[in-house]
C-alpha positions in Angstrom: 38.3 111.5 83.3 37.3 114.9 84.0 33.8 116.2 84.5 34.5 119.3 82.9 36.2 117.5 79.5 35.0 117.1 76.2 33.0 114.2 77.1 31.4 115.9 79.9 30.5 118.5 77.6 29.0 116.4 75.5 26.9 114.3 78.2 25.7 117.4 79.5 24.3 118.0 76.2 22.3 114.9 75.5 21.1 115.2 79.1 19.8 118.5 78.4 18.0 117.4 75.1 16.6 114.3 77.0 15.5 116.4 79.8 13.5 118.5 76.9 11.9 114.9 75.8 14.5 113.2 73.2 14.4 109.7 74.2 17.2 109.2 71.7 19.2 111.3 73.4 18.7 109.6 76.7 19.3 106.4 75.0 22.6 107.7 74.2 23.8 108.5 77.7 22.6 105.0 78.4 25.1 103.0 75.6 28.0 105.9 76.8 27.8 105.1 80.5 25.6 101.5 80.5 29.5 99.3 80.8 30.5 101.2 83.6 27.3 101.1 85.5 26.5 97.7 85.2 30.6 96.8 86.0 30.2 98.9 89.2 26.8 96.9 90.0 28.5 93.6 89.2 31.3 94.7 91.5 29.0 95.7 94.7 26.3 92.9 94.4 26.8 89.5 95.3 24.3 88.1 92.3 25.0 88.9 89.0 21.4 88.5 87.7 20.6 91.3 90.8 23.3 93.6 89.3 21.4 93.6 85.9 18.3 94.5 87.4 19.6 97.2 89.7 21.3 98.9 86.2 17.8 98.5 84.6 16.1 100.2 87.8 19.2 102.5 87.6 18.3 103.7 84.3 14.6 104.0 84.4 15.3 106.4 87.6 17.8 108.6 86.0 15.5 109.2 83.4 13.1 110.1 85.4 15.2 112.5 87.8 17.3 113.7 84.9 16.2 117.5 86.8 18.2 116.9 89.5 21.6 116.4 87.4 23.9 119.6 88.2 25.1 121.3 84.7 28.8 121.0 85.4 28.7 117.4 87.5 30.0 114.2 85.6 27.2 112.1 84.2 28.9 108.8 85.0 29.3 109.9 88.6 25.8 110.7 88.9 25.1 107.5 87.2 27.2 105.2 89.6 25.9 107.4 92.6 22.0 106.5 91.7 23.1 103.0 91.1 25.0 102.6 94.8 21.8 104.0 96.4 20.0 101.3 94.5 21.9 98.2 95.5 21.9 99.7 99.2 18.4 99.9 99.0 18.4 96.1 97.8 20.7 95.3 100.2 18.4 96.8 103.4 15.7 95.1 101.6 17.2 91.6 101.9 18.4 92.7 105.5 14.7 93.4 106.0 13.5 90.4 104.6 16.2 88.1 106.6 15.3 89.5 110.0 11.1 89.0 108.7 12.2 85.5 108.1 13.9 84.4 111.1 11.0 86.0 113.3 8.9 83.6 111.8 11.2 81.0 112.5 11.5 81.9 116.0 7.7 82.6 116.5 6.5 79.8 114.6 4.6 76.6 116.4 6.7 73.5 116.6 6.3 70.7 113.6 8.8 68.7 114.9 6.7 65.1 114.7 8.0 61.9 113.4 5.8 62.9 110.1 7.8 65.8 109.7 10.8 64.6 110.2 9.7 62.1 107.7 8.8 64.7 104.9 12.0 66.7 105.7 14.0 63.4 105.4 12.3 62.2 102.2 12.7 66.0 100.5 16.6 65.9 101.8 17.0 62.1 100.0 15.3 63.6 97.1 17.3 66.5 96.5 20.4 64.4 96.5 19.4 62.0 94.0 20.6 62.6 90.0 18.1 64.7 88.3 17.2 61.5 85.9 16.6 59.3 89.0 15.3 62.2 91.0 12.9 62.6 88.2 11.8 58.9 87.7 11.5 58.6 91.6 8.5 61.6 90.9 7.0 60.2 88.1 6.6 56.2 89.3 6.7 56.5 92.9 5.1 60.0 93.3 2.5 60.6 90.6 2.3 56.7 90.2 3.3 55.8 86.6 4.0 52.9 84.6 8.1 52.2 84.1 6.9 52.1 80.7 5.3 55.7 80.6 8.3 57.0 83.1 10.2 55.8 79.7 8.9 57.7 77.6 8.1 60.7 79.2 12.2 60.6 80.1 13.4 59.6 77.0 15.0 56.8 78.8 15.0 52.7 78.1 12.8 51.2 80.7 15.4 48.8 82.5 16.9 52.5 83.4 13.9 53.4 84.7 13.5 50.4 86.9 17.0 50.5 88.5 16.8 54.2 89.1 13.5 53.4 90.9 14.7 50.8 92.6 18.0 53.2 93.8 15.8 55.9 94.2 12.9 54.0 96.9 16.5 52.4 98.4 17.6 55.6 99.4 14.0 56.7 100.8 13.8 54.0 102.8 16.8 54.8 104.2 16.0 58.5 104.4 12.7 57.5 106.1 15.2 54.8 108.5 14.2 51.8 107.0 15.7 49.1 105.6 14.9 48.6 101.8 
């Protein structure tokens, strides 16, 4: 597409009447533009959900720097440029936040004591039960309910309850390197 063809003309002016304060106008750009912003986001980022959120941020920026958009440029380009500084600011910030996290990790005191290990190993047996089981396991053997209430709460039939808890302390026990 050319930035100097009809369509550009017409971008141009909706950004000129939303730089004078029409918010309809602006909203306009947004629905002619909005597909190929958020497809070029979705491309770049690794998270889709991220993506989204970077063409929200995308947008709320170009309205407020709609100034700094040259008369003759292409809207779209001007668009996808705002949006690429956005997701490399995101991605600096995650860059930033990785290196912040393994200092910690480096500088941090040591927990490695057989209780540790324990809590690590219990979480770990945990996470790899079924959700129904895993969720059992919390209720009866964690928060200390009845198979009955388990039941209930689950929407399950208490002899489920009871063989799931009985699976579930099996494989804590063996987590924890016990016998059951």
């Amino acid at each position: 597409m050319s930035s100097r063809g009809p369509d550009n003309q017409a971008d141009q002016a909706l950004a000129q009447a939303a730089r004078a304060g029409s918010s309809r106008a602006f909203a306009e750009l947004v629905g002619r533009h909005q597909s190929a912003v958020r497809g070029f986001l979705r491309r770049v980022c690794r998270d889709e959900h991220e993506a989204e959120d970077l063409a929200q941020e995308t947008f709320l920026t170009a309205w407020t720097k709609l100034g700094t958009l040259k008369a003759d440029a292409s809207v779209r380009s001007w668009l996808c440029g705002l949006a690429w500084r956005k997701a490399l600011t995101a991605q600096r910030g995650r860059a930033r936040s990785a290196a912040r996290d393994r200092q910690w990790l480096d500088t941090r005191p040591a927990f490695d004591t057989p209780a540790a290990r324990d809590q690590v190993a219990v979480r770990q047996a945990l996470s790899s039960l079924p959700d129904d089981q895993r969720a059992v396991v919390a209720l009866c053997l964690a928060a200390d309910w009845s198979h009955a209430e388990a039941a209930e709460a689950l929407g399950l039939p208490v002899g489920t309850v009871k063989s799931h808890v009985a699976r579930g302390r099996a494989k804590l026990l063996e987590a924890m390197g016990e016998t059951p």
